[in-house]
N, C-alpha and C positions, 0 to 999 in steps of 0.2 A: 463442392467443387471450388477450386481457386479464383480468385477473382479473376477476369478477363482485363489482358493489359492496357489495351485501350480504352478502361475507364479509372485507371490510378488518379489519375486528374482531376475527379471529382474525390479524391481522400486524402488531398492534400490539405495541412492545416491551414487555417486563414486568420491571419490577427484582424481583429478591430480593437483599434484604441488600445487601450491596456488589458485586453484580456483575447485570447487565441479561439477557434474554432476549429474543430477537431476535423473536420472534413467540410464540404462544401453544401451540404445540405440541410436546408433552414426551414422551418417551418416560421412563417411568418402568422401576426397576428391572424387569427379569424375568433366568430362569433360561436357559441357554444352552446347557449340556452340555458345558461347553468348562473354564472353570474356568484357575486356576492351570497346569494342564498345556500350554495352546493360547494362549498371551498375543496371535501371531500372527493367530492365529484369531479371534480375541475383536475384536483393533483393528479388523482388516477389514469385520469384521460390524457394529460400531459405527460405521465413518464412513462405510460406504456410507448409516445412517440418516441424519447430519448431512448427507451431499452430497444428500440426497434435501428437505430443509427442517428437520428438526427441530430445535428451539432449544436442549432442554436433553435428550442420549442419557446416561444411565443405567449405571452397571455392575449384574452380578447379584449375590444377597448375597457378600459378602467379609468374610471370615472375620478376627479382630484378637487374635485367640490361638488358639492346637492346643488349645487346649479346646474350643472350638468347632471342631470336627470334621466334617464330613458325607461322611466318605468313605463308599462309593465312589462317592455324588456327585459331580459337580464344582460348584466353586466357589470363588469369587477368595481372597487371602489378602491382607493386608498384616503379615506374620509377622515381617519383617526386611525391611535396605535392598534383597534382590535382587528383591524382592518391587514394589521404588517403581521398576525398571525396566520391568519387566516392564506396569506398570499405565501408565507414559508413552508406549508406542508407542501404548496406546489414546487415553489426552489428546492427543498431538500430533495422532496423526489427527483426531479431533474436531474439534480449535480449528482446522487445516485448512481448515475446511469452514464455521466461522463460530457453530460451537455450543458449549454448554458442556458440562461434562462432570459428573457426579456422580456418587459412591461410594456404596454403599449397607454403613454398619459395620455388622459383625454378628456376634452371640453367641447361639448355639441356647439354650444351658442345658439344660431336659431333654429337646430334640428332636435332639440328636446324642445318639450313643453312642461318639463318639471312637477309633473303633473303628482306623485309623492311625496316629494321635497315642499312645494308651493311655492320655491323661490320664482323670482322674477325670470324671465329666460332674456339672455345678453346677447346682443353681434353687434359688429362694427358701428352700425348706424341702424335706424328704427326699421326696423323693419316688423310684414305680418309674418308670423311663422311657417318653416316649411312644410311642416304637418299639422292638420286645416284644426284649428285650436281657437275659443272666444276670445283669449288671450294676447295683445300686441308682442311683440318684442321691444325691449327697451336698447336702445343706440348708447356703448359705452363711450361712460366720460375719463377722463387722465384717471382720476382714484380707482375705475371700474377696473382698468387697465394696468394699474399696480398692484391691485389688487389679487390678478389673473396671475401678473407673473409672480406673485408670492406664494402662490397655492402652488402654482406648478414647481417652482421651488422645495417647498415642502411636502409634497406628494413624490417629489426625486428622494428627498434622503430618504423620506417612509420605506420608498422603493431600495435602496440601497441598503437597509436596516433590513430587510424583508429578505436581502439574499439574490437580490437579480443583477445580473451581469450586464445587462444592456437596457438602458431607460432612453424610451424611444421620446421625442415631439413629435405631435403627431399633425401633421399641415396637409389631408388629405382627406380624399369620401366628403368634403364641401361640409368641414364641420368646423370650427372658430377659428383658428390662425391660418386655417388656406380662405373663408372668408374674409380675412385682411388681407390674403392677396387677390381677393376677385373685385374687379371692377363693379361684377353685378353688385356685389354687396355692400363694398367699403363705397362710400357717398362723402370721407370724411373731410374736413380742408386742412387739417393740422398736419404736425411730424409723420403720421400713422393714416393717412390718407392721400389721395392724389397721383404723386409719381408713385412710379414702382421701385423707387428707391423707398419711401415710402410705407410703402403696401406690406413691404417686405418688413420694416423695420420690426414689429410683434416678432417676427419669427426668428430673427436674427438673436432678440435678446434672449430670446426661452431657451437659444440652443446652448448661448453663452453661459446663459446664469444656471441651466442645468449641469452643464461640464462646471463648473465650480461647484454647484452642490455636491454632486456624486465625488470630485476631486480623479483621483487615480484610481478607484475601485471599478469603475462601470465605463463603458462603452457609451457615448451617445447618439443614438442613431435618429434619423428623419423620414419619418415617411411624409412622402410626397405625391399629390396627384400633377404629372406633369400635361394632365389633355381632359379637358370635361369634357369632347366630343361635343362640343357646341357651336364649333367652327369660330368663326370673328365674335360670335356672342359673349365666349369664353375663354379662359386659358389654353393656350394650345401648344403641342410640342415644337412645332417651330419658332414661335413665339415666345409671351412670358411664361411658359413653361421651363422652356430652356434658359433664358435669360434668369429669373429666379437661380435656377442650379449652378452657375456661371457665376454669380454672385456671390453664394455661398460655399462653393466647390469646396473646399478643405477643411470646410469650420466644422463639420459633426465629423463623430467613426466612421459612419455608414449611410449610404443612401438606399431605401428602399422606394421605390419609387413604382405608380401603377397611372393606370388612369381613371378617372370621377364621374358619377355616385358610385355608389357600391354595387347596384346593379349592372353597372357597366367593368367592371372590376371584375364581377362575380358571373362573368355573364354567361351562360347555359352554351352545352356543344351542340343544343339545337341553333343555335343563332352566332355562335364564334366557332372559328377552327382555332387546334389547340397553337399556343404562342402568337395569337393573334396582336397582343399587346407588343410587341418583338418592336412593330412599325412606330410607336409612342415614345419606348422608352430606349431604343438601342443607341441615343446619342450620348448618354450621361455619363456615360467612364469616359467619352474624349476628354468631359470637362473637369474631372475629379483624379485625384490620386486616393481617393478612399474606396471602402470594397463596395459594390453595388450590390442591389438583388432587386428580383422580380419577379412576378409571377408567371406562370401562363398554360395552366393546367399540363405539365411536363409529365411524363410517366415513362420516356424512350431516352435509356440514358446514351443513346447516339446524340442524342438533340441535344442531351444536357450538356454532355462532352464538346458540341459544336457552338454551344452558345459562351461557352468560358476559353474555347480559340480563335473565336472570332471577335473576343474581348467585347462582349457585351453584357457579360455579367459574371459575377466574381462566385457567387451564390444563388444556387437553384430554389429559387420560394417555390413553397408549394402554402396552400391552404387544403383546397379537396383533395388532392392527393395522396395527402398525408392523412386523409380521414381515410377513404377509402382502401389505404395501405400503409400505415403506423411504419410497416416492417419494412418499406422499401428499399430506403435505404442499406440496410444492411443486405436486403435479396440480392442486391446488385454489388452489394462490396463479396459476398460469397458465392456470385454465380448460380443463382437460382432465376434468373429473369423468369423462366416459367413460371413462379409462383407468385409473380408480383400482378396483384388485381389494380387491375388500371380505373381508375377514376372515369367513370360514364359521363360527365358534365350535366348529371341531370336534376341537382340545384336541389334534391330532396334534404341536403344539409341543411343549407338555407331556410327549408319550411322548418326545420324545427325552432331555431330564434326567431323566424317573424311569428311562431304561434306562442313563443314563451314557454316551451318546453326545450328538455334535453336532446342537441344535435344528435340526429341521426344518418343513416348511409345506406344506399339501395346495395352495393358491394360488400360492406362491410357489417354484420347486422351487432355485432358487440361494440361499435361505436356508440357511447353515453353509457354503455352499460358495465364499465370496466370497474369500478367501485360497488355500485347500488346491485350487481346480479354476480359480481366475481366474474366476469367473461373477459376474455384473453382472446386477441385475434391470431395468434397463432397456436394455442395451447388448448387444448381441449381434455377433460377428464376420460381414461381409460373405461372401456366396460366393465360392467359388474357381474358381468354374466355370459351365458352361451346363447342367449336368445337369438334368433334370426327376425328379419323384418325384411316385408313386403312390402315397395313400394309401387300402386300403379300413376303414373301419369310423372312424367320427365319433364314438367313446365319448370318454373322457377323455387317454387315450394316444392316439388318432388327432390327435382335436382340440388337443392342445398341440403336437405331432408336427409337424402341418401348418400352424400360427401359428408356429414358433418358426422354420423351415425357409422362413415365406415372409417374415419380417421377415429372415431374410439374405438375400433378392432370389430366390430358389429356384423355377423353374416347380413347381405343385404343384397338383395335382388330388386333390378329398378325396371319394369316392364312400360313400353310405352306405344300407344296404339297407333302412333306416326313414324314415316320411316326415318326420324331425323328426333333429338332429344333438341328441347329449347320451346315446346308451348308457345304459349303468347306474342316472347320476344320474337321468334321467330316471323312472323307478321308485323311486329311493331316497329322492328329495327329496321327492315322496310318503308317507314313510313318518313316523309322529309325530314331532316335535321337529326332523325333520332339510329342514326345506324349506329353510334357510339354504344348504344344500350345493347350490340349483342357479345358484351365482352363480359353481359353478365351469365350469360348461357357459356360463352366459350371459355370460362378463368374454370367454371364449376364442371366441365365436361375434361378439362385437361387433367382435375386434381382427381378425379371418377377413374381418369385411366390411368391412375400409378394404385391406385387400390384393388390389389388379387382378392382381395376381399367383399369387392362386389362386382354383381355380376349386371350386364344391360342385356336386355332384350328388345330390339326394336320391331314394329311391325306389331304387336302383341294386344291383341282387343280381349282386354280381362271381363268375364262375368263372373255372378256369385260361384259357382261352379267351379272356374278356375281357382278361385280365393281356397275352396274349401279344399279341393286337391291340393293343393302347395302346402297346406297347413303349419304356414309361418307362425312365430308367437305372435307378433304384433302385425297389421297391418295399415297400411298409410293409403288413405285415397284421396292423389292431387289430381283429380279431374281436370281444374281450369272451372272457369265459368262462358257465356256466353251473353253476345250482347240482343236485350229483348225484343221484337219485333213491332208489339201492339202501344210503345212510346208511353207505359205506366214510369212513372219518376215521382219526382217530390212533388211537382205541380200539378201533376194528373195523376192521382193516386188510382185511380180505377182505368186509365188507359185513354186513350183515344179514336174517338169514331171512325174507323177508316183507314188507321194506321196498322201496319201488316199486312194488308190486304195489297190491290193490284198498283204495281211501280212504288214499292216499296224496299230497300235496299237497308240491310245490317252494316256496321259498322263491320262485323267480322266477313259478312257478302263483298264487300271493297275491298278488303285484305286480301281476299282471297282472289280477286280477278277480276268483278263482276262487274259491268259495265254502268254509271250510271249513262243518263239523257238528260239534257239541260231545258229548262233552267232546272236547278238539284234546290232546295232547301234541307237545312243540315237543324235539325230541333236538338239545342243543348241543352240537354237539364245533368249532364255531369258532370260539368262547370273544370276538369283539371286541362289533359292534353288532347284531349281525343276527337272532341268537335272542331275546333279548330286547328288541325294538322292537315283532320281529312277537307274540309273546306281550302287548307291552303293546295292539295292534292290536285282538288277538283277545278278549281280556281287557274293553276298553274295548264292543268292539262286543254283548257280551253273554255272550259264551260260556265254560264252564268250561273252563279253561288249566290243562296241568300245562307245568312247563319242566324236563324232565331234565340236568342235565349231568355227567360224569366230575369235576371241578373242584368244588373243596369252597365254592367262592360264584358264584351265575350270572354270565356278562359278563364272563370274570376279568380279559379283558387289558384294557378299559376303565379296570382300573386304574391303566394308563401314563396314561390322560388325563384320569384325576382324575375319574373320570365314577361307578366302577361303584357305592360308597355310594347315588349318586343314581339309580342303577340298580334297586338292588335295593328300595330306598323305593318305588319306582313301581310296581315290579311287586306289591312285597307291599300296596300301597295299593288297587291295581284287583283284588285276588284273585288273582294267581297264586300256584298252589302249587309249590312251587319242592322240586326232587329231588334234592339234591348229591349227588356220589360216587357216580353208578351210572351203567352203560352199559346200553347199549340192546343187548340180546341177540337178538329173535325179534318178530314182528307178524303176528297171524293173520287180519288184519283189523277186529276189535273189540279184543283185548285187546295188549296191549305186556308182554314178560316182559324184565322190566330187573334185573342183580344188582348188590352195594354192589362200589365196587370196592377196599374192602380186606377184606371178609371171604369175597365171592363168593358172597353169599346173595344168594336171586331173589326178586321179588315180580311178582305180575301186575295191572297196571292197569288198566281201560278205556279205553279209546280208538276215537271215531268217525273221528279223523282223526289222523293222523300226519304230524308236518313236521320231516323229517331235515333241521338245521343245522349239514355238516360239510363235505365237500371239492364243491370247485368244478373242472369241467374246464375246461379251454382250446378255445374251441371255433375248433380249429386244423384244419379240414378242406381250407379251401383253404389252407392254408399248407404242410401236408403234396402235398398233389396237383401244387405247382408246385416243392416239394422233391425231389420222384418224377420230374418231368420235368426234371430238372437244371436250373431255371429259374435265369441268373443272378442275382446281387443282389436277392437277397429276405431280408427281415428279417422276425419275428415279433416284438410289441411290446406291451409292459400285460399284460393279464390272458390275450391270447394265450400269450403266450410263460411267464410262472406269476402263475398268479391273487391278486392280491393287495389291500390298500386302496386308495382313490383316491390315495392318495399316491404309493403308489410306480405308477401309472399313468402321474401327471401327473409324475413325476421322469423315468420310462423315455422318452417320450415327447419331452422337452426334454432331455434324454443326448444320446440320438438326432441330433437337430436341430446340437448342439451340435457333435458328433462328425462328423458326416456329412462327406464329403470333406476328410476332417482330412488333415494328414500327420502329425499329436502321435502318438504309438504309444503306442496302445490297454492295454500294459502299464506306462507312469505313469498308474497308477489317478489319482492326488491325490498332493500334499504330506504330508510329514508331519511333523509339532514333534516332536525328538529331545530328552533329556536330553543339557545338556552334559557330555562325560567332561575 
């Protein structure tokens, strides 16, 4: 289809500095998981963005001395010349494709601890480090600080040598040159302390002596945190936020501009609606004639179209966006908006860099695997054959299972025993904050209905019986799982006295309707979203919440996705009383006897209702029953085969599909980047 005329406006070209942008859509820096160790890994994932439309793909922060450290993070380096190889197989790929490419320089200062490298870790003035280290920070002196801007210097040509079109300073996410501009930080009395003439003065020379490094070849752009959301504690957009940008207004190409840490930046569409940053950053082109951009997890290119005539930004950033749809761009320059999978805000990107693996995506499951597996988010290998496949169960592992199997031409029948396809999400997306997650049911049910090639059946309760009547070649059984009643998990491995029995309530019994009675204790031993969403639920709807968990902060793993701070805000905002470090021992019905678990002392609580938050079964009944009957070619898939997030459903499911009448042998997992000896 042709492009829709009311969005020409996003493909119009855009200069910065000396070098143009083909259209309006920018993939700004983000975090990868991949880093210096996967150079491989990194280009691939980079110009599948550009072959997908995007104007100007991004690296993630890159690192311009071992003082700036994040091990055992990843993260890019420009350290030495083996460094400008390593960063050209990602430029060439790019310009490929017709995009530019840009670096993002960077120096933590007190948010590394160098912990690799063993150098000393540097900021403004002495400081303890931001992440809890035996190590001080040492308070730079005049040489520390010429020193800084000579690497960063020389980390621009590298970058320039290397093929990038835009070499960013990076004064944002509260890592070394935006602490010269926080008062929290800089303590200093010299040139480079005190006024915010001052504060400012680091940032001004790095953007200076960077445009003379680069000369005419590159672009130099700023990102900038203009709001730490700290109110008078911190920078603020009314404030030295604005005043900062006022100051420099014309001296770089380009302003990118967000607001600080990263977690507030990054922050989940459980806890932000999309372009909530809109209210931070929309003063910054009053003060600039250079192009702007921003983020704000965009995927409606109404919005994008309104936010570049309402002059508030010149360039559409995306970060998640762009993971979760590589191809957006261009769906929207050709009139496909159906097909563009819109980014759920649900931060599983994120867990892949805070674990130190390669970024992954609940939406997207060939995000990190576009080098190491050959996976392509819009391209999939043709069938080999006439085989047919059975799918029962339409949750998220079904339904990508049976999309991904039917776009290589696959006969495929998707039977599902509810009168609605979508599983889990279905209940989940229900649950506070998280309705965004049911675009992962509805992107995978739109691309089902352009396939003559598979067939749905709703309403449909498969037994063995049915499997053997149908006599598919292969068979898929994504039952789902369920959540346990008797509260066995990691810390009660053998279950709980009393739990299941009377005023005992499932996590999938709340989904469904069920009433609890207060006071509710919520026993979390599965530490992601689930305990605490339903406590914020039960909390909201009136009721007195206790939330136990073993784990010294509710929510814990939430912390891969920058979520659980805003977690535990919420919770302590609605009243839950929150129970760290204790297991749930015994449930008499009213009261709950829970002990600390490092001293092993018990206390007894009230409780009218009890809601065990730990293991989930596979509800694998017909999958056993036709493994009893030696039924051939049957697969268990998703949360059948081990219960886990939508992600790894939606990854298990598109394996599957990918794998299915392979001859590849199942023992080359993936590629892997070696050190050279």
């Amino acid at each position: 289809m042709p492009r829709d005329a009311r969005y020409d406006l996003l493909f119009e070209p855009v200069p910065i500095g000396p070098v143009t942008a083909r259209n309006r859509f920018y993939q700004v820096p983000h975090c990868t998981g991949m880093g210096y160790t996967m150079p491989q890994t990194v280009a691939a994932m980079r110009a599948i963005k550009a072959q997908g439309g995007w104007a100007v793909v991004c690296t993630e922060y890159c690192s311009i001395h071992p003082s700036s450290d994040d091990s055992p993070y990843a993260f890019c380096t420009l350290w030495d010349e083996r460094d400008v190889h390593h960063h050209k197989l990602m430029t060439d790929a790019v310009h490929e494709h017709g995009a530019l490419a840009g670096v993002e320089l960077w120096h933590g200062g007190m948010h590394v601890n160098n912990r690799l490298s063993r150098h000393i870790s540097l900021a403004p003035s002495d400081s303890m480090p931001y992440h809890a280290h035996p190590m001080q920070v040492r308070g730079m002196d005049k040489q520390d600080i010429r020193e800084l801007r000579r690497w960063h210097v020389v980390a621009a040509r590298r970058a320039r040598t290397a093929g990038f079109d835009i070499v960013y300073v990076y004064a944002g996410h509260d890592y070394l040159p935006f602490q010269f501009l926080s008062r929290r930080h800089n303590r200093r009395h010299d040139e480079y302390g005190g006024s915010l003439e001052n504060r400012v003065r680091l940032l001004r020379e790095l953007i200076e002596e960077t445009k003379e490094a680069v000369g005419d070849r590159c672009a130099v752009a700023v990102r900038l945190a203009v709001d730490e959301l700290q109110g008078a504690d911190g920078i603020t957009c009314e404030g030295e936020g604005r005043d900062v940008v006022a100051m420099l207004a014309d001296l770089p190409d380009l302003w990118d501009v967000n607001v600080s840490g990263v977690e507030n930046d990054s922050c989940s569409a459980r806890f932000s609606e999309e372009g909530f940053q809109e209210a931070y950053i929309g003063f910054v082109k009053s003060l600039t004639t250079k192009p702007v951009v921003a983020v704000g997890r965009y995927t409606s290119p109404d919005r994008m179209v309104s936010l570049v005539q309402r002059g508030v930004l010149d360039f559409i950033g995306a970060a998640r966006p762009s993971i979760a749809d590589p191809f957006l761009p261009m769906k929207i320059e050709q009139g496909r908006l159906d097909e563009i999978r819109e980014c759920i805000g649900c931060n599983i990107c994120r867990s892949g860099n805070n674990e130190g693996v390669p970024i992954r995506c609940t939406q997207n499951p060939t995000m990190g695997e576009e080098w190491r597996r050959g996976w392509h988010p819009e391209v999939i290998p043709p069938k080999t054959s006439e085989k047919s496949v059975l799918v029962v169960g339409g949750g998220p592992a079904g339904l990508e299972a049976a999309r991904a199997l039917g776009q290589r031409g696959y006969t495929v029948t998707l039977a599902e025993a509810a009168t609605e396809l979508g599983g889990r999400i279905n209940r989940e997306s229900r649950l506070p904050g998280l309705s965004t997650w049911a675009r992962v049911r509805d992107w995978r049910i739109g691309r089902l209905h352009n396939l003559p090639n598979v067939d749905i059946y709703l309403g449909s309760q498969i037994d063995a019986s049915h499997v053997a009547e149908f006599a598919a070649d292969h068979t898929l059984i994504a039952t789902g799982a369920y959540w346990r009643r008797d509260g066995q998990g990691t810390h009660t491995p053998f279950g709980v006295p009393g739990c299941g029995e009377a005023n005992t309530l499932t996590p999938d019994e709340i989904m469904a309707g069920s009433q609890a009675t207060g006071p509710v204790l919520i026993y979390d031993d599965d530490h992601y979203y689930m305990g605490g969403v339903l406590a914020e639920q039960l909390a909201t709807a009136g009721l007195e919440v206790r939330l136990v968990t073993p784990h010294a902060i509710p929510s814990s793993w939430t912390s891969m996705t920058d979520e659980q701070g805003f977690v535990q805000q919420r919770l302590l905002r609605c009243g839950v009383n929150l129970i760290v470090g204790h297991v749930l021992e015994e449930f008499d019905g009213s009261r709950v006897r829970i002990s600390c678990v490092h001293t092993r002392r018990t206390q007894r609580v009230e409780c009218a209702t009890l809601v065990p938050v730990t293991m989930r079964d596979a509800d694998d009944t017909l999958y056993r029953a036709l493994t009893e009957a030696d039924t051939n070619a049957i697969t268990a898939l998703g949360d059948c085969a081990a219960p886990g997030a939508i992600v790894h459903a939606i990854y298990a499911g598109h394996r599957f599909a990918r794998e299915f009448d392979s001859t590849v042998s199942t023992e080359l997992l993936f590629r892997r980047e070696r050190a050279e000896l």
